[in-house]
TORTORVO-547371 format. One record per residue (C-alpha): x, y, z. Coordinates in steps of 0.001 Angstrom, whole numbers, plus 500000, padded with zeros to 6 digits. Example, Ala and Ser with C-alpha at 12.3 -4.5 7.8 and 13.67 -1.06 7.14 Angstrom:
512300495500507800
513670498940507140
This chain:
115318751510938927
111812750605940562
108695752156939240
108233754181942124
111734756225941140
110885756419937483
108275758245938330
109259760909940887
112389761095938369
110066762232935474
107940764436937757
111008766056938665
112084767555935447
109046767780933663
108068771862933128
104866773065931806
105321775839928962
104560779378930073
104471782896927921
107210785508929035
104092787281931235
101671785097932119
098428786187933034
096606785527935959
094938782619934752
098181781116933405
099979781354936359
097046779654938900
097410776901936307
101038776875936266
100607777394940403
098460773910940215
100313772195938076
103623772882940733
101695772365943664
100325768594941626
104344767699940742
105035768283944522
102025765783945901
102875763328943068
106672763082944380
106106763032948061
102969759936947089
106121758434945259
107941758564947944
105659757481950590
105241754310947894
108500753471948224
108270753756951468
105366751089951745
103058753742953233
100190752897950825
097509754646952524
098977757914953168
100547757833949291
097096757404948311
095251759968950871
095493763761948738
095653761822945169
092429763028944571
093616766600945179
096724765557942388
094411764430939988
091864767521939792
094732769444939710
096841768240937169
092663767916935206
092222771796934907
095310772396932633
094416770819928479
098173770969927570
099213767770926235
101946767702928629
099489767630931517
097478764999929722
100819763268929652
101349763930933561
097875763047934430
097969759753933102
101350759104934997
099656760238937817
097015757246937301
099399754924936450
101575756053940297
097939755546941656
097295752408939965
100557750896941524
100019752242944916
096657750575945068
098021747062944021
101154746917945630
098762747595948771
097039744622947566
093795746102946534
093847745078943019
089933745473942159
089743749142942533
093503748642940750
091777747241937706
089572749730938056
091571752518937713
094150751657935230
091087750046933135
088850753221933278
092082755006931907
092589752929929317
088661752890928440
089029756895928335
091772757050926340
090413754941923540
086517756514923749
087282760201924607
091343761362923115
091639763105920159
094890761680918044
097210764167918559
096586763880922245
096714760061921994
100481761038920131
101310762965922834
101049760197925462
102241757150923671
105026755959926603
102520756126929485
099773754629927270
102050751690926939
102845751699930391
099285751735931230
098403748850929508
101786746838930842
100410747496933950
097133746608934015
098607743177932636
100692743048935721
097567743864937837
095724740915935851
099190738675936586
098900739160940107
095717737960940887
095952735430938366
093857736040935347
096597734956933518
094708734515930060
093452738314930318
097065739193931535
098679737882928089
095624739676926064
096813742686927746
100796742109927046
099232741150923729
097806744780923285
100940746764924273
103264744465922124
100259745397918948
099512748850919753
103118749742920352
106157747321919193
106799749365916238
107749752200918080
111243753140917888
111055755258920856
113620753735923392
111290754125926424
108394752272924828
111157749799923412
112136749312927121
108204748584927815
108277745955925358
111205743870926270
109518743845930128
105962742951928687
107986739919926442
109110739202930022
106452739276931787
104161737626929179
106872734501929361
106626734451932965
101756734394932585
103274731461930133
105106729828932910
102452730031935562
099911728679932789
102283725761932209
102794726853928578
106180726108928404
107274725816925061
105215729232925004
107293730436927584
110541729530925854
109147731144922515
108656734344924366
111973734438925846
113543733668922325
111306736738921232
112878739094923739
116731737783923202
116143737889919298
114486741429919191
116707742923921910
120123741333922914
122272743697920966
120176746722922326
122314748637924553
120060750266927272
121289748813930761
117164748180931547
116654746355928664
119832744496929090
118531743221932625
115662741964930464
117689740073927504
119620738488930665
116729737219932821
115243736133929683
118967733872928640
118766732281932249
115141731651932623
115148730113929063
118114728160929899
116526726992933264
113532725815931373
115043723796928887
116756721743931330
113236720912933338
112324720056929923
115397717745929973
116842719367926700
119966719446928261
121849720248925236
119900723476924533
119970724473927751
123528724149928088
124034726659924956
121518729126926035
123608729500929517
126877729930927690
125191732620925646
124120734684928881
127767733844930322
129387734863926590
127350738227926164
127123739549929932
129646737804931892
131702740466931661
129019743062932091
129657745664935224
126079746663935950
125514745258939289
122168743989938299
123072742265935687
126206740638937622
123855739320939900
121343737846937426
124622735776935727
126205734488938292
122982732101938380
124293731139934570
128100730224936420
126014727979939104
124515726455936444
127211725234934247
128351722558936265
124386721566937447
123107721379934067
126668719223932630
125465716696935480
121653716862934538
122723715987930835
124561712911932036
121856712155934856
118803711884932043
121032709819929716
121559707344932554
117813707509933551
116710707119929769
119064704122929409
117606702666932946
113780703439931859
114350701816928460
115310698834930425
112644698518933118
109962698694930333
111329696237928411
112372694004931521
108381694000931810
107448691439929573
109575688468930634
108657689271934357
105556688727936457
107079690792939051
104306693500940157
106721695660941346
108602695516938100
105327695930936346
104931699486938751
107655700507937692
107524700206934070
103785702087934337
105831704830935997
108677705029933548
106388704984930760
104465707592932004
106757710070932845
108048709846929412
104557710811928457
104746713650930482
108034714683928807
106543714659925613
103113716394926808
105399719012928528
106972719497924802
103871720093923118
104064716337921535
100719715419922506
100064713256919986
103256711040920907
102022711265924750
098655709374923977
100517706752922414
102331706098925218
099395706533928099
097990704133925399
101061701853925938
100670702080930108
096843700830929749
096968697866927198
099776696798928908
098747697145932626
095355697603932365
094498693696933632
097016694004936354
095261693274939909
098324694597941551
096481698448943404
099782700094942588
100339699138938856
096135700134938537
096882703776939951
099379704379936811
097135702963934611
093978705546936073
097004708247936025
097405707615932137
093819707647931416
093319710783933374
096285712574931432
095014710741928473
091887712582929045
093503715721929340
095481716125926589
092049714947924567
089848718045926266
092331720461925110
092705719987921991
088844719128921904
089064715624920661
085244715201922162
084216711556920075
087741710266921614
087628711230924883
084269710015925892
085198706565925949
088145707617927989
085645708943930702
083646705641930707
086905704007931184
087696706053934223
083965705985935346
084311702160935043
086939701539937345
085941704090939960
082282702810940291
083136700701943226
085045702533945261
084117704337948143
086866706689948306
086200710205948627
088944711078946260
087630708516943753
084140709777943878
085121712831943558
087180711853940488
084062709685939285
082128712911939515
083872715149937384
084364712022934729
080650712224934157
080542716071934167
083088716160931540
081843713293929566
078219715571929465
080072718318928094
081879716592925702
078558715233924421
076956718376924342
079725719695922328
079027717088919666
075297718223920248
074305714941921432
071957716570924028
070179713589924366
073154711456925511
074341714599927587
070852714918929330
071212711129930421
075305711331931501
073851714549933973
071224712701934910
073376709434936033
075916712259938064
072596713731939858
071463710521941030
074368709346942143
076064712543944050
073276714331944414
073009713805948745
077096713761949112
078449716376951320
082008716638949511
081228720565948426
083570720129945535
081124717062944544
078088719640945169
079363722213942572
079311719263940258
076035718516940820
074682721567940756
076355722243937735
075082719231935731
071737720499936687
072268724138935081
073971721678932185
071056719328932304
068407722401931748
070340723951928732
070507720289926513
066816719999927104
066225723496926135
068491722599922824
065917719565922612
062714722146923138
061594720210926056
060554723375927580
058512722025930749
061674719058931817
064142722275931269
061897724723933900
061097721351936223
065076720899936064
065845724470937455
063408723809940095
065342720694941422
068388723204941891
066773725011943844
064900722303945802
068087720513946267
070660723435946755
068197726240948083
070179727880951532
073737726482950411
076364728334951923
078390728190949533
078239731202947040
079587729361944170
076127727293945037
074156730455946207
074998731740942637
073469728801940621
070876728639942816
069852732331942165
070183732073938166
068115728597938763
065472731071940427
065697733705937913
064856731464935078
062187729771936551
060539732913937895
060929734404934661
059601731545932476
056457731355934841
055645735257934644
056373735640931005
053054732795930487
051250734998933344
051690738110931869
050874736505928514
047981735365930015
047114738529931939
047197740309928249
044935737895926544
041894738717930002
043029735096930895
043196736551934443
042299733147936484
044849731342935041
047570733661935157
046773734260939472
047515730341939643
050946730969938072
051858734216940251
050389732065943923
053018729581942310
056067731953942041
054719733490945109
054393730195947067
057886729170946133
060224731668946303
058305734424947902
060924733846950782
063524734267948746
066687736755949447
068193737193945945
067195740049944600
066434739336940990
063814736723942920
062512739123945538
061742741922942412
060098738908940300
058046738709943438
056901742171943701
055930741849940350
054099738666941165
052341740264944046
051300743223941869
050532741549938918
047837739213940877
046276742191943112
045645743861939283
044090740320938131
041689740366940837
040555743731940450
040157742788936481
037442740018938415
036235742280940672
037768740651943630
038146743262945592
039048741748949039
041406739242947693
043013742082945397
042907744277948296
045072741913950164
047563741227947662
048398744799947381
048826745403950534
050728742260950854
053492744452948568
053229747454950697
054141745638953422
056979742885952593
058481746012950050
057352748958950996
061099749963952114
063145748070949964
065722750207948436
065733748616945046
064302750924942178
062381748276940361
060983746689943239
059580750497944829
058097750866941225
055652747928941949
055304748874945444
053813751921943906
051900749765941084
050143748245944341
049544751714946027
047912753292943127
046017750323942313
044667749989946293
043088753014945342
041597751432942156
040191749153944447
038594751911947192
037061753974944276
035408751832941709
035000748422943673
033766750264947499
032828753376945799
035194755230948652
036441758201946756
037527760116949544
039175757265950531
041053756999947624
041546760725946972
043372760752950509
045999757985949460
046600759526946414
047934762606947486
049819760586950331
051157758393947579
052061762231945231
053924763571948482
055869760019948729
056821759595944986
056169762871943281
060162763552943191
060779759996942084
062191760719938505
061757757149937417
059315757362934238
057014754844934856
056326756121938899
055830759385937024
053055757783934959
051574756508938087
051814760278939755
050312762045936871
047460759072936901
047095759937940554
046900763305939578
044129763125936941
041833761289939376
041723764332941929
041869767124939702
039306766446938108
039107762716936864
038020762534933217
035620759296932373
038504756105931529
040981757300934601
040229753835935837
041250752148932306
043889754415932042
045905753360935229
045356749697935079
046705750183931085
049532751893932676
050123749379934867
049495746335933305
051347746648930084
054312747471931908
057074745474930718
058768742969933492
């Protein structure tokens, strides 16, 4: 049955309990909580259907009223009614605002249900969270898909309940096939076993389906694995327990295990030949000079390693990538040295995840070695992500100073190449690059490195690059006005205007907005400097330098410097020109503009404002330029 029909079917004979004469308030809600089962079939429907957008056009209308009753049943309904919406949204293919949903849910549930309403709703609880692992699955977040298969089968597998027993046995499923997609496999086979072990006796026909999917996509997975023997038994198990079977669905699912039989008899004997024929081109190898011999004893040898890696032998894998380069790695023959650079790559691999960092670094300078002549994009784009590994690996074993050097070498090499995949590289040995030297407190060479980002990368269209580029900015912006402001405290007011004309010079062109509100600040912060001096032209100019470039910006934090500026151009009219009236006039221009604004610190401004007209006390002046310049950035 698909999800859509579960759900109309459990709308459809749900009842809400009424008293023998309801009142008038009891019936509305009963009235609402019809008129709610009514939408919520019809959106069903129109789901199965494929009409996504008219499913999904009244839900709003189901939800509020299925929200006004506080029976547990209702709770029960009204997360169903999520979980309806939550599918409509994905299998539309909008599966942010899917996530979304179904994660809001699940984040009021845990934050906001009492336990006996949390009792009540224990099936579509464990629905929900199947499904927002099946949301996760489908756009491929396969490592927060399991977590959430992870929670279901924790919060829930105890549960004798045969409809949350039925969620477990798909969630086993579905977690073997994240497994699958991750390349897990022996994973994936352990899930399947988990599902067949826990469930094949179990007798519900939808759990059944399960246990069978589960024999023939274990079965199908052993023999890619080339454990033909296994394989073999796990098919005659499906074929033994639900050959037999009369649910049509299932029929169909084991006549795959008939069509195997035969394939997976001939696979056995295949891979027994191919062994025997492997095991004698590698040993051919060392009484012949024959390159093409040579070629294919690399390859032989190497997809044995693969076997093993597939296994989860790693260990057995590296000794025979080891094997393919002592052996071939002299060979001047182009096709014998691509299986060698094949087993150092895989080499590498296998050594990265199971974070082996002292051994794989030579590995890199291995590959590094033989690529550093080639002019291949491929190559230097292989060469590239050699050194980028080899600098994380070395900043894993804290070796910062090593790492710092392996970035550098990438940067200097790559850094003008217009392969974008190359680019991200380099721009990310340059974040890399920053975070080692701040490790090794070389504060100034870990700003100066941020800057080359941004020098180097600065109007990228790429927004992987636009998005370094912007942290690179918001560090260096940050660094610089923490010293100004610093400075700005201690009445160093000269030197901190050289740092703000140096963010301002910059990045004031800058469109990220973190940048463009350090800017504002900037801006502010200098026009509140020179008034400190007495500068009252130069300050004058800076603030209205904020007015203008922000004055409409719609960002809160910016509009509270623009307002910093406005109140402090009147700092500058009153006590520097001695124009009063002057700065009585943009005061209550600046009241009418911000007097509603119920941000605290514009408030602060306002009631400064405020003071000054009616009637200013002696320290307004120190006052307001306290206010503003102890403001935190």
């Amino acid at each position: 049955m698909n999800p859509y029909a579960k759900l109309i079917q459990r709308f459809s004979t749900v009842t809400l309990p009424t008293s023998p004469n309801p009142d008038q308030a009891e019936a509305e809600k009963l009235a609402d909580f019809e008129q709610a089962k009514e939408m919520m079939i019809a959106a069903m429907k129109l789901g199965e259907a494929q009409q996504y957008d008219e499913a999904l056009a009244d839900y709003y209308i189901i939800e509020e009223l299925l929200g006004r009753s506080i029976e547990p049943i209702s709770y029960e309904l009204y997360l169903w009614a999520e979980i309806g919406c939550g599918m409509l949204l994905r299998d539309k293919g909008d599966f942010n605002l899917t996530r979304e949903v179904l994660e809001n849910e699940q984040m009021n549930i845990k934050l906001n249900y009492r336990d006996e309403t949390k009792a009540a709703i224990q099936v579509p609880w464990a629905y929900l969270i199947m499904e927002i692992g099946n949301t996760l699955y489908r756009i491929e977040w396969y490592p927060d898909a399991l977590d959430a298969y992870g929670e279901t089968i924790d919060r829930f597998g105890s549960s004798d309940n045969p409809e949350i027993q039925e969620v477990i046995a798909k969630v086993l499923l579905n977690k073997a096939y994240t497994l699958k997609e991750m390349e897990k496999f022996e994973e994936e086979i352990d899930a399947y076993s988990q599902l067949i072990e826990r469930f094949g006796t179990d007798t519900n026909p939808e759990i059944q389906e399960q246990v069978a999917t589960a024999l023939i996509n274990k079965a199908a997975r052993l023999s890619q694995l080339k454990r033909n023997e296994e394989a073999i038994a796990v098919n005659n198990q499906a074929i033994e327990q639900f050959g037999n079977h009369t649910n049509p669905d299932i029929q169909a699912i084991i006549a795959h295990a008939f069509n195997n039989k035969e394939a997976f008899l001939n696979q056995l004997a295949q891979n027994k030949e191919e062994s025997t024929a492997d095991q004698q081109v590698v040993e051919k190898v060392d009484s012949s000079p024959d390159a093409q011999v040579q070629e294919d004893a690399a390859i032989a040898l190497n997809d044995q390693a693969r076997d093993l890696e597939k296994l989860g032998h790693e260990a057995e894998a590296i000794q025979i990538y080891d094997q393919v380069i002592n052996k071939f790695g002299t060979s001047i023959n182009i096709d014998v040295q691509r299986q060698v650079s094949n087993a150092l790559s895989n080499k590498a691999v296998i050594l990265e995840q199971l974070r082996c960092w002292e051994e794989v670094i030579p590995v890199y300078d291995q590959i590094v070695e033989r690529l550093n002549l080639s002019v291949d994009d491929e190559a230097q784009e292989k060469m590239a992500t050699m050194l980028f590994n080899k600098g994380l690996a070395l900043a894993e074993l804290e070796r910062n100073e090593e790492a710092v050097a392996t970035y550098d070498q990438l940067i200097e090499k790559f850094a003008t190449y217009t392969n974008p995949n190359i680019q991200e590289l380099v721009g990310g040995a340059f974040i890399n690059k920053a975070n080692a030297l701040l490790e090794l407190e070389c504060y100034e060479e870990h700003i100066t490195t941020y800057t080359q980002l941004v020098e180097t990368f600065s109007g990228h269209s790429s927004p992987y690059m636009q998005e370094r580029v912007a942290y690179a900015e918001s560090v260096v912006v940050t660094e610089w006005l923490d010293e100004a402001f610093y400075l700005k405290e201690q009445q160093h007011h000269e030197e901190a205007i050289a740092i703000y004309n140096q963010v301002i010079e910059r990045f004031g062109n800058s469109t990220n907005l973190a940048t463009q509100e350090r800017i504002a600040a900037s801006l502010t912060s200098k026009s509140l400097s020179l008034t400190a001096l007495k500068r009252g032209e130069e300050a004058m100019a800076a603030a209205e330098q904020t007015i203008e470039q922000f004055g409409n910006h719609p960002n809160p934090q910016i509009q509270t410097w623009v307002a910093a500026s406005l109140i402090n151009k009147g700092v500058i009219l009153g006590e520097l020109y001695n124009r009063r009236s002057d700065t009585i006039a943009l005061y209550e221009q600046f009241i009418k503009q911000f007097g509603e604004n119920p941000d605290p610190s514009i408030q602060a401004l306002v009631n400064q404002a405020k003071n000054y007209i009616h009637p200013p006390k002696f320290g307004w002046l120190k006052n307001i330029l306290h206010a503003i310049l102890s403001k935190p950035f």
